[in-house]
Each structure stands twice: as structure tokens, then as C-alpha cells.
C-alpha positions in Angstrom: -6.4 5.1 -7.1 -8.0 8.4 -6.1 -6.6 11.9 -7.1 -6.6 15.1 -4.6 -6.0 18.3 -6.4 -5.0 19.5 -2.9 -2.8 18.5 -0.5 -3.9 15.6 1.7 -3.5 17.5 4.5 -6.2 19.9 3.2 -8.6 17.6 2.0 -8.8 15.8 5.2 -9.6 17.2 8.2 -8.2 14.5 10.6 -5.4 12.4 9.8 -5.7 8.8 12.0 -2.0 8.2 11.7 -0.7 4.5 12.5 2.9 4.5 14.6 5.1 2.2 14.2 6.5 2.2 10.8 4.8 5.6 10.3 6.1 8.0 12.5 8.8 5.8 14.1 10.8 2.5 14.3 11.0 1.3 18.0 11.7 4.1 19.3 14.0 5.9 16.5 11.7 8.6 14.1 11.5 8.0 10.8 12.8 10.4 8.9 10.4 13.8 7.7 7.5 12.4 9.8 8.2 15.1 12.5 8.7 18.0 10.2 5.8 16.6 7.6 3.0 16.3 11.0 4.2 20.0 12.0 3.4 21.5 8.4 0.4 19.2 8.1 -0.8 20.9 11.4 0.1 24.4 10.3 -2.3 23.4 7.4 -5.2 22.9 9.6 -5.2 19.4 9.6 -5.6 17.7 12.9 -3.6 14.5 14.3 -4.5 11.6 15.8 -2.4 8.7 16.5 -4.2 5.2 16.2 -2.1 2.2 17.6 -2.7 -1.7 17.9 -0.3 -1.8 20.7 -2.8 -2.1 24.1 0.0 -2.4 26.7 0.8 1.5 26.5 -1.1 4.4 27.8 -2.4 7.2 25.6 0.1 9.3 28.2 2.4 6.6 27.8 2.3 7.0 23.9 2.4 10.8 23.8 5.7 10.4 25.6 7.3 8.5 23.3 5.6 10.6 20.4 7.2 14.0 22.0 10.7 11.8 22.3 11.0 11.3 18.7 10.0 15.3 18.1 6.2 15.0 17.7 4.2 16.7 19.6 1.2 15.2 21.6 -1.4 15.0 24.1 -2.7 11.5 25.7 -6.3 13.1 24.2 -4.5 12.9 20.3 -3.9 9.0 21.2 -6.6 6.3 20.6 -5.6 2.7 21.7 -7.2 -0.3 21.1 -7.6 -0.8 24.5 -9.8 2.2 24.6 -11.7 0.3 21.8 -12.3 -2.7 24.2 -13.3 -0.9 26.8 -16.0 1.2 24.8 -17.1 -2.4 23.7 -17.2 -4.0 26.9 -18.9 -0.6 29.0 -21.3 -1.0 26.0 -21.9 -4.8 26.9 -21.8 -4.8 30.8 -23.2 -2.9 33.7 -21.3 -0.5 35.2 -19.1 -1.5 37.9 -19.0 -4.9 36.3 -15.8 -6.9 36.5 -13.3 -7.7 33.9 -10.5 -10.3 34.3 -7.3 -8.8 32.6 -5.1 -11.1 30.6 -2.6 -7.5 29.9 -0.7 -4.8 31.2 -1.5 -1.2 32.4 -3.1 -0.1 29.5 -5.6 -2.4 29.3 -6.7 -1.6 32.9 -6.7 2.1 32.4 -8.8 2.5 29.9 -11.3 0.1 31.6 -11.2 2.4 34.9 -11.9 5.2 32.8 -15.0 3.6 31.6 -16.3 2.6 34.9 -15.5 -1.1 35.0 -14.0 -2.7 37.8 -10.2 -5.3 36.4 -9.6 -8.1 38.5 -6.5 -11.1 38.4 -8.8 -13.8 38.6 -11.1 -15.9 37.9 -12.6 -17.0 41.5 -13.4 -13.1 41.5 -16.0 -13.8 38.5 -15.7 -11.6 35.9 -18.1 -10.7 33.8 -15.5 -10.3 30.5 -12.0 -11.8 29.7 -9.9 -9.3 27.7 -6.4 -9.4 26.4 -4.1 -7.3 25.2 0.1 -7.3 24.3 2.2 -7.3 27.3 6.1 -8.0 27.3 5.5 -9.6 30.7 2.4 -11.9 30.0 2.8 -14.9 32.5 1.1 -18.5 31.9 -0.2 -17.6 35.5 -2.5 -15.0 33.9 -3.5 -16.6 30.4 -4.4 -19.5 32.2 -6.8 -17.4 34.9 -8.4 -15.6 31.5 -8.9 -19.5 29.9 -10.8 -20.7 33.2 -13.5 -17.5 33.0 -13.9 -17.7 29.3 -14.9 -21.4 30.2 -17.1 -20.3 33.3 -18.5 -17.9 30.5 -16.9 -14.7 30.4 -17.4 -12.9 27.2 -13.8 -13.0 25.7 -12.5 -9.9 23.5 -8.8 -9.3 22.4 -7.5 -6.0 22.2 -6.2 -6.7 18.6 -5.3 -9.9 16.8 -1.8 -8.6 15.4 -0.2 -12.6 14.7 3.2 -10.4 15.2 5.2 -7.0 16.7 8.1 -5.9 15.1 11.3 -6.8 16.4 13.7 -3.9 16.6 16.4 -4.8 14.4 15.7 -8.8 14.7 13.3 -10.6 13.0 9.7 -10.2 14.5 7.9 -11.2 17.8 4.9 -13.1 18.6 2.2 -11.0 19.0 -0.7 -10.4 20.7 -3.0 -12.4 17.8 -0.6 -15.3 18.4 -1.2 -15.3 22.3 -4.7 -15.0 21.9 -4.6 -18.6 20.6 -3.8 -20.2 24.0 -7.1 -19.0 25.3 -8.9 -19.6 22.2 -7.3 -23.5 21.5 -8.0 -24.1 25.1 -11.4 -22.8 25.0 -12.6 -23.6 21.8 -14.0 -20.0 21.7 -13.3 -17.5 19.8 -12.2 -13.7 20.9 -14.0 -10.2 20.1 -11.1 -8.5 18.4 -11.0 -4.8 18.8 -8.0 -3.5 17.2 -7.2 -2.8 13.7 -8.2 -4.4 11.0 -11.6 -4.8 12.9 -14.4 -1.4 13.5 -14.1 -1.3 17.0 -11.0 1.0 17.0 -12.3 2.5 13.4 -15.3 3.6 15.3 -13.4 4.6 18.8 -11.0 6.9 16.5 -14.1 8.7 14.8 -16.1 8.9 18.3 -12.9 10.8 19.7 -12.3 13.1 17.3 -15.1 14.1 15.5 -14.1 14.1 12.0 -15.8 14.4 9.5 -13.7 13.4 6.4 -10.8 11.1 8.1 -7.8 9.5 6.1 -6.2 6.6 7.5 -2.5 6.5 7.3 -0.4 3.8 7.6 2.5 1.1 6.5 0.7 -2.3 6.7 -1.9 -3.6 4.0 -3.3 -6.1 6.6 -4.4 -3.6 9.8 -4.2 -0.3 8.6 -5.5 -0.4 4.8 -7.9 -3.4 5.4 -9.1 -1.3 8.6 -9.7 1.9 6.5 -12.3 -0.2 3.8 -13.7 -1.5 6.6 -14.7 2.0 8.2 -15.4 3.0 4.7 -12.4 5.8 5.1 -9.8 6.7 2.4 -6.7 5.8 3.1 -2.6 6.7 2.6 -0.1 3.7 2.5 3.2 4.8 3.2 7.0 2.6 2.4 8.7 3.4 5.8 7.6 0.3 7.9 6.6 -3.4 6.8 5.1 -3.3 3.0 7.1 -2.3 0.5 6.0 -1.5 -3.3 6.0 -5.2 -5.1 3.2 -5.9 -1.7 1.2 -3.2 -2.7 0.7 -4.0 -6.4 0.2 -7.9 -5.6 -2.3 -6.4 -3.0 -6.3 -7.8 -3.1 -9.0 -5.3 -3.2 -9.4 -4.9 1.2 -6.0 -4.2 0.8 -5.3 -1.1 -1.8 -5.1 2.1 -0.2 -6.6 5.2 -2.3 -3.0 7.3 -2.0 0.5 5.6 -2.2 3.5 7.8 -0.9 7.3 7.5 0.2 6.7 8.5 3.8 4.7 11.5 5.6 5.5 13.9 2.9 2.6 12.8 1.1 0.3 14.3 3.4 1.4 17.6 1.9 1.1 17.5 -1.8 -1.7 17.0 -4.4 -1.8 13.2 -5.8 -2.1 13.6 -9.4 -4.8 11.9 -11.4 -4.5 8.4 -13.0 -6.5 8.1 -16.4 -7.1 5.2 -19.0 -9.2 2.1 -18.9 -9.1 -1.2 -19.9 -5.1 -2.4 -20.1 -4.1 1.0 -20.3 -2.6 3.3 -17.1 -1.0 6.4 -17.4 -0.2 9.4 -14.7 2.2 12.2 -15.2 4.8 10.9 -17.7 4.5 7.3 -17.4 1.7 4.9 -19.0 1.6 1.4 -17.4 0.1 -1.2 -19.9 -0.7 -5.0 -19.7 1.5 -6.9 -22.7 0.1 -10.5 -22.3 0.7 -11.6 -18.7 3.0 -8.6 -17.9 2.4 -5.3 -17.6 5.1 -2.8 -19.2 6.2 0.6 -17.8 6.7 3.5 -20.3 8.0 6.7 -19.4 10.0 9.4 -17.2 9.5 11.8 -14.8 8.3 11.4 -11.0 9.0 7.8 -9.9 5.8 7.5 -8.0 4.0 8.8 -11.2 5.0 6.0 -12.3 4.1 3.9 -9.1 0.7 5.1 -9.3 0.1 4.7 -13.2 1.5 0.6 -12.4 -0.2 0.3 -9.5 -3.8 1.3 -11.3 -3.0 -1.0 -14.2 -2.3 -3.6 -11.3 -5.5 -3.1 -9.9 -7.7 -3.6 -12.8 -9.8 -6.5 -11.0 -10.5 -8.0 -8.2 -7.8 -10.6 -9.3 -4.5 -10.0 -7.5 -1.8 -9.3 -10.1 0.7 -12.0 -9.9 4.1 -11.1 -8.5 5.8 -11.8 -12.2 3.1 -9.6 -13.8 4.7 -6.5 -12.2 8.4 -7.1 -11.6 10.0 -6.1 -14.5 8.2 -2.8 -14.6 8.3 -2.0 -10.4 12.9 -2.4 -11.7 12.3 0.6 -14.4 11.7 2.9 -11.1 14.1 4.5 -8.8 11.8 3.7 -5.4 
């Protein structure tokens, strides 16, 4: 657990912001995120909106973005099927053809780095890639299974295992379609997308920053893709992982700054000090009692968040859910 004396949105000069669960649900906003981006522009911060999801394109996603009262370009958006593409334009000649198991996206952002998307395999394409799309037919999957046997190089656009589902429980996603290919195949896929570099390093590339910070609501893409691009990162509770996840959370998976929502771009994030069993930040002190840690204190719940969540992190160990239960109830999250 890091501390900022300034806000976030001052201390970073580009913020790679993950979407949904960040800055909306489906296509409702989450609450603040609008008003929190526009003051964390006005700050001189700048914005760039990092998704998993290869079946939209960047224009596609700055739509949507503008719909829930964000402002955007398609050049603020960076999509892991731009990742892919850099990846395969770095592999292949130019011109070379790619077999598309995927929607528009996908083939966008490889015509706009010179490669040439085909349906099929009696075209034979040099690369198999695949990417989410609502309308995936067996037709296709099994055309992208015959070239990765002929010997296309095969690379998936991200290996998500699931989407959210609206207000149902969640779909397959595009990591769990990938599979067909890959059991039918026996060959794995170059993954792209987050939790992987590729996008890490198409996200950098595009914007030029210097000192990025990862935002996002999931320990598995978002915070694991930030260690792995050796970026600091912001975990926010307005999508999938909520507080008990975070303190149970390996070390790939502990974010440097822990906030409510979007509004934590804007603050300061107070220190945590102590050592050994001991935690403490603003009012609270967070200290291990046998196989439990106990939560002392008043004051700013997420004080109190941050002072647990450092005691929870003391090694590489995870803390066990009973070790933090009792404590995470003293706070008003």
C-alpha cells in the first residue's frame, strides 16, 4: 500500500481506465465516474479507456462512453484487438492474411495495420485470431480450428473465462471459447488482452505516458495486468471485487491505491505506517491477534480499509478469509 500526498490525478499523468465496472455497468454509468473523469481532466490528467472487450470499435466505444456522459474520442480508446494486431503486424508481412474467428472490431484494427482478414481457411491465412462476438457461429470457430492445424499462428484477443451479464448471472466469455480451438487443436493461443503485456504495452505506445496508473474493478485482468507492466495501480468497488476479495488477494493481485469508485482519482491516499503485526492509517490500527487480525479505531472507513488491508498483506501468504472478517464488519463500506 502506497501513499500519494497528491491527488491521483496529479501524480499520474495518464490514467488507463478499465470500463465496465469502472465507468459503467452495461450500458448504465456508475455513479461519480462522469463528474470524477471531468475534474480529473480539469486537473491535467489525461484519459484513456483500456477494454478486454475486442468485438467493439474504439468509435464504437467512444459512443457508448459519450452515452453515459463521458466524453471521448475513438483515439482515447485502446482495445485489445488493437493489441493483436500490433502483435500480429509485428509477426507477419504486410498484406499477410489473417483468418478471423470475431466480429468488426477484430477486423478493423487489423486493416488499420495493413493486414489483409479473411473467413476461411482454404484462403490460407497466415494467423488465426479471436476475439468476443455475441454472434460467434460454430461455422467460424471451426474454419479458425482447421488453419491453426494447417499452422496458423493462433492469438486470442483476451482470455476473459467470463463477461458480465447485465443483471443475470455472467456469460461465457471469450477465454471460454477460446477452448474449442485450443481442445481441438491441442495448441495453445497468444493472448493479448489484459492480464497479459500485449495491451499493457499497446496502451503505453498510444499514449505516451510517462507515469501511468491503471484503474480498475477486477484483481484478475486489471491489477494482475498493472504488476505485470510494472504500473501502479487503483482498485475501485463499483464492478466485480468487493473488499473481503481484495484483502484475501495474492501478491499479482494487490493494487497500490484502494478507493470506493472514481473519486479516488481526486484525493491524496494517506500513508500507512507500522511493521511487523502492526497497521495503522488515519485513526484506525489494524493488528494480527493470533490467526485474526483486529480493527481499532474511528474516523474514514477506508482509513480503516487501507490500515486492514496492509496488515493483510504482510506476506506473500494470502490472508485467509476468517483472518479478516470480523474486522472488514467494524467498517461502514
Amino acid at each position: 500500500m502506497r501513499a500519494s500526498d497528491l491527488p491521483l490525478s496529479e501524480a499520474y499523468d495518464v490514467a488507463l481506465l478499465d470500463l465496465d465496472g469502472v465507468v459503467y455497468i452495461g450500458r448504465r454509468p456508475v455513479p461519480a465516474a462522469a463528474e470524477s473523469l471531468a475534474k480529473a481532466r480539469a486537473a491535467g490528467q489525461r484519459l484513456a479507456f483500456v477494454t478486454n472487450n475486442a468485438s467493439r470499435t474504439p468509435a464504437a466505444v467512444a459512443g457508448l462512453l459519450r452515452d453515459v456522459g463521458v466524453p471521448a474520442d475513438p483515439r482515447d480508446v485502446v482495445t485489445s484487438a488493437q493489441a493483436a494486431a500490433r502483435l500480429l503486424a509485428e509477426r507477419l508481412p504486410a498484406g499477410a492474411r489473417v483468418l478471423v474467428v470475431g466480429g468488426m472490431g477484430l477486423r478493423k484494427a487489423l486493416y488499420d495495420r495493413g493486414l489483409r482478414p479473411v473467413s476461411t481457411a482454404a484462403e490460407r491465412p497466415a494467423a488465426v485470431v479471436q476475439g468476443y462476438e455475441p454472434g460467434l457461429s460454430y461455422g467460424l470457430i471451426a474454419e479458425g480450428a482447421k488453419a491453426v492445424r494447417e499452422g496458423a499462428l493462433f492469438v486470442g484477443s483476451n482470455g476473459d473465462y467470463t463477461i458480465p451479464g447485465g443483471d443475470g448471472p455472467p456469460k461465457p466469455g471469450n477465454g471460454s471459447l477460446l477452448q474449442v480451438i485450443r481442445y481441438a487443436t491441442g495448441i495453445d493461443p497468444i493472448v493479448t488482452g489484459k492480464p497479459e503485456r500485449p495491451l499493457h504495452h499497446e496502451s503505453i505506445l498510444r499514449t505516451g505516458a510517462r507515469r501511468p496508473l491503471v484503474v480498475g474493478d477486477r484483481l484478475d485482468t486489471d491489477i494482475e495486468g498493472a504488476h505485470n507492466g510494472g504500473a501502479d495501480s487503483l482498485l475501485v468497488f463499483t464492478g466485480v471485487t468487493d473488499p473481503l476479495a481484495a484483502l484475501t488477494a495474492g501478491p499479482r493481485h494487490r493494487p497500490t491505491y484502494l478507493a470506493p469508485d472514481l473519486t479516488g482519482l481526486l484525493v491524496p491516499h494517506p500513508e500507512v505506517g507500522g511493521d511487523g503485526d502492526t497497521r495503522s492509517c488515519g485513526g484506525w490500527t489494524a493488528r494480527w491477534d493470533g490467526d485474526r487480525i483486529a480493527l481499532d479505531g474511528d474516523g474514514d472507513p477506508y482509513d480503516g480499509l487501507r490500515a486492514l488491508a496492509a496488515a493483510a498483506w504482510r506476506s506473500e501468504t494470502p490472508a485467509p478469509r476468517e483472518a479478516v472478517t470480523d474486522a472488514l464488519g467494524r467498517l461502514d463500506l
